[in-house]
MARMIRO-760079 format. One record per residue (C-alpha): x, y, z; residue number from 1. Coordinates in pm, 1 decimal, padded with zeros to 6 digits. Example, Ala and Ser with C-alpha at 12.3 -4.5 7.8 and 13.67 -1.06 7.14 Angstrom:
<recs>
+----------+----------+----------+------+
:     east :    north :       up : resi :
+----------+----------+----------+------+
:  01230.0 : -00450.0 :  00780.0 :    1 :
:  01367.0 : -00106.0 :  00714.0 :    2 :
+----------+----------+----------+------+
</recs>
This chain:
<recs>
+----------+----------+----------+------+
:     east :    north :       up : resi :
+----------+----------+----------+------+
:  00354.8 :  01217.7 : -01225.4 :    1 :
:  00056.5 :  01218.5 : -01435.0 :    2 :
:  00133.9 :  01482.0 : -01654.0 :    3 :
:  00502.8 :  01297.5 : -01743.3 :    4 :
:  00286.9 :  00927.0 : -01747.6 :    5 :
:  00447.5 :  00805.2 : -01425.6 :    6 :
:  00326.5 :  00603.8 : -01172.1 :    7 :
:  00390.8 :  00629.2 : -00789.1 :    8 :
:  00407.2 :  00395.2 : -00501.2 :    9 :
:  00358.7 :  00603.6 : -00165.8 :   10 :
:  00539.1 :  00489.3 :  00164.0 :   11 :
:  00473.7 :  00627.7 :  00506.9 :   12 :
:  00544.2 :  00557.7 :  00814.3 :   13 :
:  00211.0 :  00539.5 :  00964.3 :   14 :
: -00082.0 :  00418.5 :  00722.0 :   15 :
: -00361.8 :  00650.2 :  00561.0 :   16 :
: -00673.5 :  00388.1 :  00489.2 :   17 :
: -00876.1 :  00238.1 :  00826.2 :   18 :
: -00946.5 : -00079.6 :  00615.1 :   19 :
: -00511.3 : -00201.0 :  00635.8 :   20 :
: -00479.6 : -00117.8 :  01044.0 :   21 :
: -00607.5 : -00046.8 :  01382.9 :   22 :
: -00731.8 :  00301.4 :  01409.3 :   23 :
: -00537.6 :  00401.3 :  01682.0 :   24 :
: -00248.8 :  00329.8 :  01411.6 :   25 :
: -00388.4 :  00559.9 :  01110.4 :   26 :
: -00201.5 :  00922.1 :  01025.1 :   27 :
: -00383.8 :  01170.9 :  01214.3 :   28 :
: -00556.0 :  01334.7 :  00874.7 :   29 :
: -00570.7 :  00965.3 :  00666.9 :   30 :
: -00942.7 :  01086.6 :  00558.6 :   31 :
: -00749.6 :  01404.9 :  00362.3 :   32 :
: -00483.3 :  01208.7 :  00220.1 :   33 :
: -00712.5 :  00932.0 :  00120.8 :   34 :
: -00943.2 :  01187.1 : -00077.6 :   35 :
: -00577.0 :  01289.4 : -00265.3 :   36 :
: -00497.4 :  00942.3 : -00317.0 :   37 :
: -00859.7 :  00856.2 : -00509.7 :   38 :
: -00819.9 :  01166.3 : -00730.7 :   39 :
: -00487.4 :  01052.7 : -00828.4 :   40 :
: -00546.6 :  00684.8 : -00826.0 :   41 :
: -00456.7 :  00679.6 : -01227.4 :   42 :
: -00106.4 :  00688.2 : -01144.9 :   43 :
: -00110.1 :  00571.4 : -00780.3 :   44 :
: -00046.7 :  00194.2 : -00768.9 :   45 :
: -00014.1 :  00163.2 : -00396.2 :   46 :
:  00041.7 :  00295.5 : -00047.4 :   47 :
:  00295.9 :  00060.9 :  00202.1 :   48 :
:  00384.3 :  00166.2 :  00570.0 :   49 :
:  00440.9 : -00019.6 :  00880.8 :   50 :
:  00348.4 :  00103.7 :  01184.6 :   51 :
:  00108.6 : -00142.8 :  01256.3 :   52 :
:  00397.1 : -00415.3 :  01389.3 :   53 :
:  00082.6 : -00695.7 :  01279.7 :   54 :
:  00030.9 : -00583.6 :  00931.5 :   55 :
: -00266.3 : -00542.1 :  00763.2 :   56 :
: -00418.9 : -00519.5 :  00368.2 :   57 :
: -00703.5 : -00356.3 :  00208.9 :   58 :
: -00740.7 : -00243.2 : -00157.2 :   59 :
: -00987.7 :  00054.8 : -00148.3 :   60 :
: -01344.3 :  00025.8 : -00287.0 :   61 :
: -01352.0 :  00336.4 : -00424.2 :   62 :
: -01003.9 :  00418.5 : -00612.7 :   63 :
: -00852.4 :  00004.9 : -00645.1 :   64 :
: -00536.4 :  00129.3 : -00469.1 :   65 :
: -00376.4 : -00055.4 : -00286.0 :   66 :
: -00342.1 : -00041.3 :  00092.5 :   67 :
: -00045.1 : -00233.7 :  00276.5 :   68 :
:  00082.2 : -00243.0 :  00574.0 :   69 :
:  00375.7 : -00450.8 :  00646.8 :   70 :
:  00427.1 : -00676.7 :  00940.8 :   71 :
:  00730.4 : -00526.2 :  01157.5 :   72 :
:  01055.5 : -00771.8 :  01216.2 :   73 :
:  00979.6 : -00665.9 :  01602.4 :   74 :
:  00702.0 : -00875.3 :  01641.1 :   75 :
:  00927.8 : -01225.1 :  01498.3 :   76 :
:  01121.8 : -01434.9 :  01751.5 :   77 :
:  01482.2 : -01458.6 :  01701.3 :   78 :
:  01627.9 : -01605.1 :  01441.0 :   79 :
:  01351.9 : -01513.5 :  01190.5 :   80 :
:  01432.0 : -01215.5 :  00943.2 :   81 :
:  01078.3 : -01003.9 :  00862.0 :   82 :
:  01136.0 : -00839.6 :  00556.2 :   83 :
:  00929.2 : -00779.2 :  00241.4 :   84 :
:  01079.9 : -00673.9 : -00104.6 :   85 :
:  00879.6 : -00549.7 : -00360.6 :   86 :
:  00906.5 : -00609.8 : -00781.0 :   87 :
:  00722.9 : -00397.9 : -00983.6 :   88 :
:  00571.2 : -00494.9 : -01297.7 :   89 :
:  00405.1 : -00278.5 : -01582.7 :   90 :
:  00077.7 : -00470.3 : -01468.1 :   91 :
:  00141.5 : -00605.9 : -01104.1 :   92 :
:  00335.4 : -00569.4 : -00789.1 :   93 :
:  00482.3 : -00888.3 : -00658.1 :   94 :
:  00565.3 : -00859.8 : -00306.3 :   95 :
:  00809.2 : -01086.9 : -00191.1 :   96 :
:  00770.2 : -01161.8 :  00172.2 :   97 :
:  01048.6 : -01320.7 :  00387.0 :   98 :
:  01015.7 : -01432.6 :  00752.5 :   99 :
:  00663.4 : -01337.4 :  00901.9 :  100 :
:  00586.4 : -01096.8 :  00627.4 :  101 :
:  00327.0 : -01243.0 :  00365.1 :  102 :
:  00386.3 : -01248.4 :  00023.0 :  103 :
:  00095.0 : -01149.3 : -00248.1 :  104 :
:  00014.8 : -01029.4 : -00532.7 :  105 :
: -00166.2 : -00688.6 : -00645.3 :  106 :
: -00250.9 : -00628.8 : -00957.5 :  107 :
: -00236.5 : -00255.5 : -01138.3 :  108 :
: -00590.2 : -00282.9 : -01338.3 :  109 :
: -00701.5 :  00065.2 : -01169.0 :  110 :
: -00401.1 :  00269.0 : -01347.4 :  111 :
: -00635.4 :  00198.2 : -01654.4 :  112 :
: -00968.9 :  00284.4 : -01549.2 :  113 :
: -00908.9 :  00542.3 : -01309.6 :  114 :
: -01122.5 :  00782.4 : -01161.7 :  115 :
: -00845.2 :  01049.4 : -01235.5 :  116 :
: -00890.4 :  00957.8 : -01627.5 :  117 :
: -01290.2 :  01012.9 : -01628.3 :  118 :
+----------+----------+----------+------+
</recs>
C-alpha cells in the first residue's frame, strides 16, 4: 500500500488495541499487530472489529490510528437495527451509525505526519 500511495482500513473480527475493549476481548497477539500497525500508520487510517457486543473507541497515542470497535446488533432489543456504515473521505472517516451504534467522526491528520514517513 505504501509503495502504490494507498491507504488501508483493517477489519477483524476480534480487536488489536486494549484502549477500544475489554481485555478478555483483544486478539491473542494484539501487542504484535499493534507494533505493525504504528510502523505503517502512514497509510493505515483505521482498525474496526466487533467482538466486543458493547463497543468501544480509542485512537492510539503513539501512531493516531484509529481504534473502533463496533457495538453488535445482539445486544439491541427488537425492533432496533445496529448497524454502522462507513464514508471515507480523502481527510476523514464519517461513520454513520444506525440503531445503538454511535456515529463519529475521525479525522486522517496522521496519514500526513506519520511515523512511517520519518
Amino acid at each position: 500500500a505504501r509503495e502504490n500511495d494507498e491507504k488501508v482500513i483493517l477489519c477483524s473480527h476480534q480487536p488489536i488495541h486494549p484502549g477500544s475493549t475489554y481485555p478478555t476481548c483483544l486478539i491473542w497477539n494484539f501487542d504484535e499487530i499493534l507494533e505493525i500497525v504504528r510502523k505503517y500508520n502512514d497509510v493505515v487510517m483505521a482498525s474496526f472489529s466487533g467482538h466486543a457486543h458493547k463497543g468501544g473507541y480509542v485512537r492510539d497515542e503513539v501512531s493516531g490510528v484509529h481504534f473502533r470497535t463496533f457495538e453488535a446488533v445482539l445486544e439491541s432489543p427488537h425492533p432496533i437495527r445496529t448497524y454502522a456504515m462507513v464514508d471515507v473521505f480523502e481527510n476523514r472517516l464519517n461513520v454513520r451509525g444506525e440503531g445503538d451504534c454511535v456515529s463519529d467522526i475521525y479525522d486522517l491528520d496522521h496519514l500526513n505526519i506519520g511515523v512511517g514517513n520519518r
